[in-house]
C-alpha positions as YAML, in Angstrom:
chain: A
units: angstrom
residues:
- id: 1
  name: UNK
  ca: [57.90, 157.08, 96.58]
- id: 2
  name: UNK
  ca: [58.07, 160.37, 94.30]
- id: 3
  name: UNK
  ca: [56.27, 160.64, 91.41]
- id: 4
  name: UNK
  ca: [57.10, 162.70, 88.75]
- id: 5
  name: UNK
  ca: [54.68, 164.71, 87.23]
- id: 6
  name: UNK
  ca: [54.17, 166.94, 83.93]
- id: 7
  name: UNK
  ca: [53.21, 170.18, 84.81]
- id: 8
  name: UNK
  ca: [50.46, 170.28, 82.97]
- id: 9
  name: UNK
  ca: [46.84, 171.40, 83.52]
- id: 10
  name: UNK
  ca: [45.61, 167.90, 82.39]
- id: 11
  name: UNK
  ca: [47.86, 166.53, 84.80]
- id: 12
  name: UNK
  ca: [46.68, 168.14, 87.77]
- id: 13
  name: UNK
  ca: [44.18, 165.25, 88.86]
- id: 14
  name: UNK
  ca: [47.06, 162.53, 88.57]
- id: 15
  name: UNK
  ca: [49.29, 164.84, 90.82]
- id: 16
  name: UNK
  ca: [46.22, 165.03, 93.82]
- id: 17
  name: UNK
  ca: [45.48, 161.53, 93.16]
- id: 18
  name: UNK
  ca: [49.51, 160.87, 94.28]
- id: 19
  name: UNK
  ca: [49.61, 163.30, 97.08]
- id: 20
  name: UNK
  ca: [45.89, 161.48, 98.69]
- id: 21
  name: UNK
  ca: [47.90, 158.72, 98.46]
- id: 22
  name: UNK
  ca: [50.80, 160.00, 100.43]
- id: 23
  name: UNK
  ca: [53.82, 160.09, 97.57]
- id: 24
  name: UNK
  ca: [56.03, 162.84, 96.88]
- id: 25
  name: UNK
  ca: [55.00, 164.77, 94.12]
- id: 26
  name: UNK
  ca: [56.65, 166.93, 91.63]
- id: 27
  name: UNK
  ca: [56.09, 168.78, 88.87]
- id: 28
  name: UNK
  ca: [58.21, 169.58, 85.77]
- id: 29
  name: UNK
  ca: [58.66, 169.98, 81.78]
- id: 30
  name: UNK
  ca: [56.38, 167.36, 80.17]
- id: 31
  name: UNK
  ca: [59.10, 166.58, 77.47]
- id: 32
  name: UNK
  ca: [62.24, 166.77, 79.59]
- id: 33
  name: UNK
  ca: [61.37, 163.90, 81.63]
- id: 34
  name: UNK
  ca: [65.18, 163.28, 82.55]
- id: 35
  name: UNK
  ca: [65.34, 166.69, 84.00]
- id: 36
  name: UNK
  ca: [61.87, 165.80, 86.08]
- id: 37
  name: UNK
  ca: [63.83, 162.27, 87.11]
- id: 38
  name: UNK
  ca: [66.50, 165.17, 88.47]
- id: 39
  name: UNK
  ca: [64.39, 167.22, 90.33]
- id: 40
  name: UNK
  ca: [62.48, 164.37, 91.85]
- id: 41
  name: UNK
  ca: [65.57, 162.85, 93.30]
- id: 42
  name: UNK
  ca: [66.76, 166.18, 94.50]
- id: 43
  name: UNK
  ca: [63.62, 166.54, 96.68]
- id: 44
  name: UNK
  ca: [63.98, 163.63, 98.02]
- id: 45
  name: UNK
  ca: [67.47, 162.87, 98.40]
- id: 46
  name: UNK
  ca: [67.32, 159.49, 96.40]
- id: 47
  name: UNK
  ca: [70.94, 157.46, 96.08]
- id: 48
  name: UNK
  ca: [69.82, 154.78, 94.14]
- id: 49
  name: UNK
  ca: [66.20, 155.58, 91.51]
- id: 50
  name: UNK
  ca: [64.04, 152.90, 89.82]
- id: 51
  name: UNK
  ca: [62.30, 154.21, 87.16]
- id: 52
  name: UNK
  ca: [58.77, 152.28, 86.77]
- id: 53
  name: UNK
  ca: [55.93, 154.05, 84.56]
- id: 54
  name: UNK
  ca: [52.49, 154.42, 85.16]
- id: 55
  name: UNK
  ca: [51.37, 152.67, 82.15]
- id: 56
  name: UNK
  ca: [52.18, 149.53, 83.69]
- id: 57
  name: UNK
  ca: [50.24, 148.71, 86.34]
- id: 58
  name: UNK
  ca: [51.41, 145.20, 86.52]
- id: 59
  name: UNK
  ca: [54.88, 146.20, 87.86]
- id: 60
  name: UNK
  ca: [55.68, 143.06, 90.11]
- id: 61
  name: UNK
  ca: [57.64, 144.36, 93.13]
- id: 62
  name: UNK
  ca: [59.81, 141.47, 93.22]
- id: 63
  name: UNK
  ca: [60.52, 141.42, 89.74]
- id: 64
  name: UNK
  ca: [61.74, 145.31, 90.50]
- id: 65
  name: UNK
  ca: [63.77, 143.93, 93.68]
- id: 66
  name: UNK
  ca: [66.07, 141.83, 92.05]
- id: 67
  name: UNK
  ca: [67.02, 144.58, 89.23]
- id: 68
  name: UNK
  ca: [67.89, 146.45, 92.53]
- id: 69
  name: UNK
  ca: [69.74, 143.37, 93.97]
- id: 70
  name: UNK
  ca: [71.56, 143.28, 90.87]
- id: 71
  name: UNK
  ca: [72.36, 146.67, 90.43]
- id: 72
  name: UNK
  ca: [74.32, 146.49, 94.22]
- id: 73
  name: UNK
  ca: [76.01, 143.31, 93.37]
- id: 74
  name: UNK
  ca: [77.22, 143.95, 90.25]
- id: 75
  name: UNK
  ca: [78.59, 147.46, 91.57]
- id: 76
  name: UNK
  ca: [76.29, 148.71, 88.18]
- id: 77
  name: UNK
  ca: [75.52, 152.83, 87.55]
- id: 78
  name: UNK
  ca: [72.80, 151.69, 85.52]
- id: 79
  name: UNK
  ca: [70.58, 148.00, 85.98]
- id: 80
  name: UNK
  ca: [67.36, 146.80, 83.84]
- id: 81
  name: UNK
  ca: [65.40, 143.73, 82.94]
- id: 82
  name: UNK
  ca: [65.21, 144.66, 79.04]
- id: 83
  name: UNK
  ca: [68.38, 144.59, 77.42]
- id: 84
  name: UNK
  ca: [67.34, 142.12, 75.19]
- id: 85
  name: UNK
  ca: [63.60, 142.18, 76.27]
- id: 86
  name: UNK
  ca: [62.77, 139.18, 77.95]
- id: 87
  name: UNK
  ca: [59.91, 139.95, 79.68]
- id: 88
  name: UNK
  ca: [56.21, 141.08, 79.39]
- id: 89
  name: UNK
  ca: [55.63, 144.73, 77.50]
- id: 90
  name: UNK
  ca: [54.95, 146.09, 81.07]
- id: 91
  name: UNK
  ca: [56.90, 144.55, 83.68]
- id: 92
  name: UNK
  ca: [59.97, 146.54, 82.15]
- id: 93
  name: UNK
  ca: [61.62, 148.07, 85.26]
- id: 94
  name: UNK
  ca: [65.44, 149.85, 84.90]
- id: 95
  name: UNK
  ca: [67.50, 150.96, 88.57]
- id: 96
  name: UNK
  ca: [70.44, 153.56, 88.63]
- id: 97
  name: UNK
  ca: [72.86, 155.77, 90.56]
- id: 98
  name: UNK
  ca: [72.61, 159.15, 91.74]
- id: 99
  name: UNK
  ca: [75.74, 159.82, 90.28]
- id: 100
  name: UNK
  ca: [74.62, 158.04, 87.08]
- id: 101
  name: UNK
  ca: [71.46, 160.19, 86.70]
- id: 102
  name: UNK
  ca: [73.26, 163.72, 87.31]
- id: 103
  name: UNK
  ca: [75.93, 162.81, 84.74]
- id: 104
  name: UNK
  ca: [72.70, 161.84, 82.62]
- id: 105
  name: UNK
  ca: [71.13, 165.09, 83.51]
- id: 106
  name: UNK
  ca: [74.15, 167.49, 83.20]
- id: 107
  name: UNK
  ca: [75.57, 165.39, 79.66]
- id: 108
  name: UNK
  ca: [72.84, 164.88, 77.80]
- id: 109
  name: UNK
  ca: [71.63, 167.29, 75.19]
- id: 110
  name: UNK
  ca: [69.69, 165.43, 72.85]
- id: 111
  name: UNK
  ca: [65.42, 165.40, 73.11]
- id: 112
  name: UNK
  ca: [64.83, 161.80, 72.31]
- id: 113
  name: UNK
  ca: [67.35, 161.00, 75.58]
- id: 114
  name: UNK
  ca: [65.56, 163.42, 77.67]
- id: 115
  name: UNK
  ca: [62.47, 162.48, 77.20]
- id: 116
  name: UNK
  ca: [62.80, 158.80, 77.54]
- id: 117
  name: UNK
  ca: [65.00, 159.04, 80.42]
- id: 118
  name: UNK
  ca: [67.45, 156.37, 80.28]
- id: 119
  name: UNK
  ca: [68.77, 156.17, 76.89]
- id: 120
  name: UNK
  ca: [72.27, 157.99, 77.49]
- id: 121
  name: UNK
  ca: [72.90, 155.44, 80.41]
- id: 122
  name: UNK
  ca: [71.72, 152.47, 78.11]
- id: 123
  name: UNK
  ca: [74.63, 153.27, 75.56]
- id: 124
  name: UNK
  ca: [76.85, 156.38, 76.82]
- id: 125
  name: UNK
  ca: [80.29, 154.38, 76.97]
- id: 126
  name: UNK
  ca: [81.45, 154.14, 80.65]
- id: 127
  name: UNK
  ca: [78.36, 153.44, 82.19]
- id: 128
  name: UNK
  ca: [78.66, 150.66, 83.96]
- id: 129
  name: UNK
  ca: [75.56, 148.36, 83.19]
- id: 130
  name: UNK
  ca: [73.87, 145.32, 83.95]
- id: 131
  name: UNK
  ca: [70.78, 143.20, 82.88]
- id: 132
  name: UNK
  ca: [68.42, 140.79, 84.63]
- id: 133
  name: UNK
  ca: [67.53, 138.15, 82.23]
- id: 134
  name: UNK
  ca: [64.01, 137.14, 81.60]
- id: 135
  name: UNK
  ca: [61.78, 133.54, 81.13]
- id: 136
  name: UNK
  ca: [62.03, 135.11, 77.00]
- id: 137
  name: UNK
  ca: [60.10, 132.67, 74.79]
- id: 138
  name: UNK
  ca: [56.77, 133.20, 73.72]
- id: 139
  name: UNK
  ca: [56.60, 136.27, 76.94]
- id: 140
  name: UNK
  ca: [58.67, 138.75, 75.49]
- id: 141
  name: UNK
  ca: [56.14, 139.01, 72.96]
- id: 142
  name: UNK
  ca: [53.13, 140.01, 75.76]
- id: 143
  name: UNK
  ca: [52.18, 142.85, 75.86]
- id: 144
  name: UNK
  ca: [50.93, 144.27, 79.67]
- id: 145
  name: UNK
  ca: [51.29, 148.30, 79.41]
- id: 146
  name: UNK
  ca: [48.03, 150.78, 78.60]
- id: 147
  name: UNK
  ca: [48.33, 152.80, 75.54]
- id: 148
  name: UNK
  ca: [45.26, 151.91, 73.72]
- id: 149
  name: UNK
  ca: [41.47, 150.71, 74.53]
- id: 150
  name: UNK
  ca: [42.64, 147.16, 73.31]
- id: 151
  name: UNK
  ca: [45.26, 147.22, 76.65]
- id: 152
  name: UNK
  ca: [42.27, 148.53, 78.52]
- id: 153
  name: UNK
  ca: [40.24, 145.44, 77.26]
- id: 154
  name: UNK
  ca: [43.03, 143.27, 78.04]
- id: 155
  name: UNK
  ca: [43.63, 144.59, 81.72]
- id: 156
  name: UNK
  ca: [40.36, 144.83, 82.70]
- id: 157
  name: UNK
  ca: [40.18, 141.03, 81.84]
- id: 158
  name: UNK
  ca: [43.02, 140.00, 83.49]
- id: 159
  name: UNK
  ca: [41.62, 141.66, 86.77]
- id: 160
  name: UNK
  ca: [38.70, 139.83, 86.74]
- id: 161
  name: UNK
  ca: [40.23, 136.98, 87.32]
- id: 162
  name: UNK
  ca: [42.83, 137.90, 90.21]
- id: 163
  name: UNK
  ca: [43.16, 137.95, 93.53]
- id: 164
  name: UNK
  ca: [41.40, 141.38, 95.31]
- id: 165
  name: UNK
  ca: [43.99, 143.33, 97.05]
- id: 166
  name: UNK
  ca: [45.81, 144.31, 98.80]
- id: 167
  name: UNK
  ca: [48.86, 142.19, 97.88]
- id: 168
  name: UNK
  ca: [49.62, 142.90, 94.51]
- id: 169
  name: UNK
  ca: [49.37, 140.66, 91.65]
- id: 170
  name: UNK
  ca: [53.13, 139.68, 90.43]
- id: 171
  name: UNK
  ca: [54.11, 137.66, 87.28]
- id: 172
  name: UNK
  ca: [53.34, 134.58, 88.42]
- id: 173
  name: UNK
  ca: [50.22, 135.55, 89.44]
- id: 174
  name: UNK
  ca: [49.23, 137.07, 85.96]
- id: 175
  name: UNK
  ca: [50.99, 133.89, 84.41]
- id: 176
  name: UNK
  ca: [48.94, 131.69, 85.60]
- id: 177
  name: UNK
  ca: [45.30, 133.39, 84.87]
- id: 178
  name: UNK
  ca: [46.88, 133.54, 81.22]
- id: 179
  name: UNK
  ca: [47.65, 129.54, 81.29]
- id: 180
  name: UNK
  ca: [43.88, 129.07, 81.89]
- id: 181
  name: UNK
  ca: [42.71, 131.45, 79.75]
- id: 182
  name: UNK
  ca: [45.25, 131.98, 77.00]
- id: 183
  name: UNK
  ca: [43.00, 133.56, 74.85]
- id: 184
  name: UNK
  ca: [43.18, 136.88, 77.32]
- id: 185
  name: UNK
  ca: [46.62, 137.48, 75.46]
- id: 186
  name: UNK
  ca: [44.74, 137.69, 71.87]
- id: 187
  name: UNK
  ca: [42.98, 140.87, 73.06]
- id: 188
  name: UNK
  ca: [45.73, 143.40, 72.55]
- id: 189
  name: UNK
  ca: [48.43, 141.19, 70.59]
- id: 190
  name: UNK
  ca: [47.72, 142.70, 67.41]
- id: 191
  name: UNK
  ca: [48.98, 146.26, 68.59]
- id: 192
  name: UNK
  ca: [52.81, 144.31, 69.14]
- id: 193
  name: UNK
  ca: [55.56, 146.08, 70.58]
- id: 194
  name: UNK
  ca: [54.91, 149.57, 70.60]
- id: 195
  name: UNK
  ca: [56.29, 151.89, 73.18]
- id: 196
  name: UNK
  ca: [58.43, 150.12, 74.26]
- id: 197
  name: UNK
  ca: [62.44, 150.80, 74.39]
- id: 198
  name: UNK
  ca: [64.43, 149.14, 71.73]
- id: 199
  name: UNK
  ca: [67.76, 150.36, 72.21]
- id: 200
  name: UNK
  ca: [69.57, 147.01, 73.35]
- id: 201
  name: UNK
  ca: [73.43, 147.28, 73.61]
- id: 202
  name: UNK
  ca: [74.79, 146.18, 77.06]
...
């Protein structure tokens, strides 16, 4: 695992916290977060990347392991679970090439792709993608990433009522806490869709 850091002063905790833990770490522009995607796989001479974010700390493993499987079998530069969103705000999860990201990194001038990562291999023509499709219905409208204290609110709820580690908590998991409880998801509803990616075209 490498994470890829701003380097940043306020940063600086988040960077120890991920080296106790025993990931690579490394540090780069805090805007040019392609470039950062770059670097990281040089250091560790990554093949294929998946691009998860920290503000989603609900990231189900096998939810990630079939955008993987997909991206193999479908010979893909480029594989996601969002294009359309069909999933929980949070469990977004995108897999690509080596050779995908240094095209990314080498073609793409623009500050809005840089800084998001991925949106030159979401639409650049010739980039080979493909999509794992979601449950949709009323969970593409959830909303599981942290941006504001309502998300905060809303995690720390959810974790009250799952499992203690180690094994980590997939979709199901969360799913079914929210069936008995449904009124966990009114917490941070209100603050919709924001943050997340909206360019769509396959």
């Amino acid at each position: 695992m490498c994470c890829a850091i701003p380097n940043t002063e306020d940063s600086d905790g988040v960077a120890r916290e991920a080296e106790r833990c025993g990931a690579t770490v490394v540090r780069g522009s805090e805007t040019d977060v392609l470039g950062r995607f770059k670097v990281a796989a040089d250091a560790i001479g990554a093949t294929i990347i998946m691009r998860v974010t920290s503000d989603c700390p609900l990231s189900d493993p096998d939810i990630n392991a079939r955008v993987l499987d997909l991206l193999a079998a479908e010979g893909a530069d480029y594989a996601c679970n969002n294009m359309p969103p069909a999933w929980p705000h949070g469990l977004d999860c995108e897999a690509f090439t080596r050779s995908a990201l240094d095209r990314a990194a080498q073609q793409s001038n623009d500050c809005y792709e840089r800084e998001h990562v991925t949106p030159w291999l979401r639409t650049q023509p010739g980039v080979k993608r493909a999509a794992l499709p979601g449950p949709g219905g009323e969970t593409e409208f959830m909303r599981w990433t942290l941006d504001f204290p309502e998300d905060m609110e809303f995690f720390r709820t959810v974790f009250t009522h799952l499992p203690a580690g180690p094994a980590i908590a997939g979709y199901d998991a969360v799913m079914a806490v929210i069936a008995k409880h449904p009124e966990i998801t009114a917490i941070n509803a209100h603050m919709g869709d924001r943050g997340r990616t909206t360019i769509s075209r396959a």
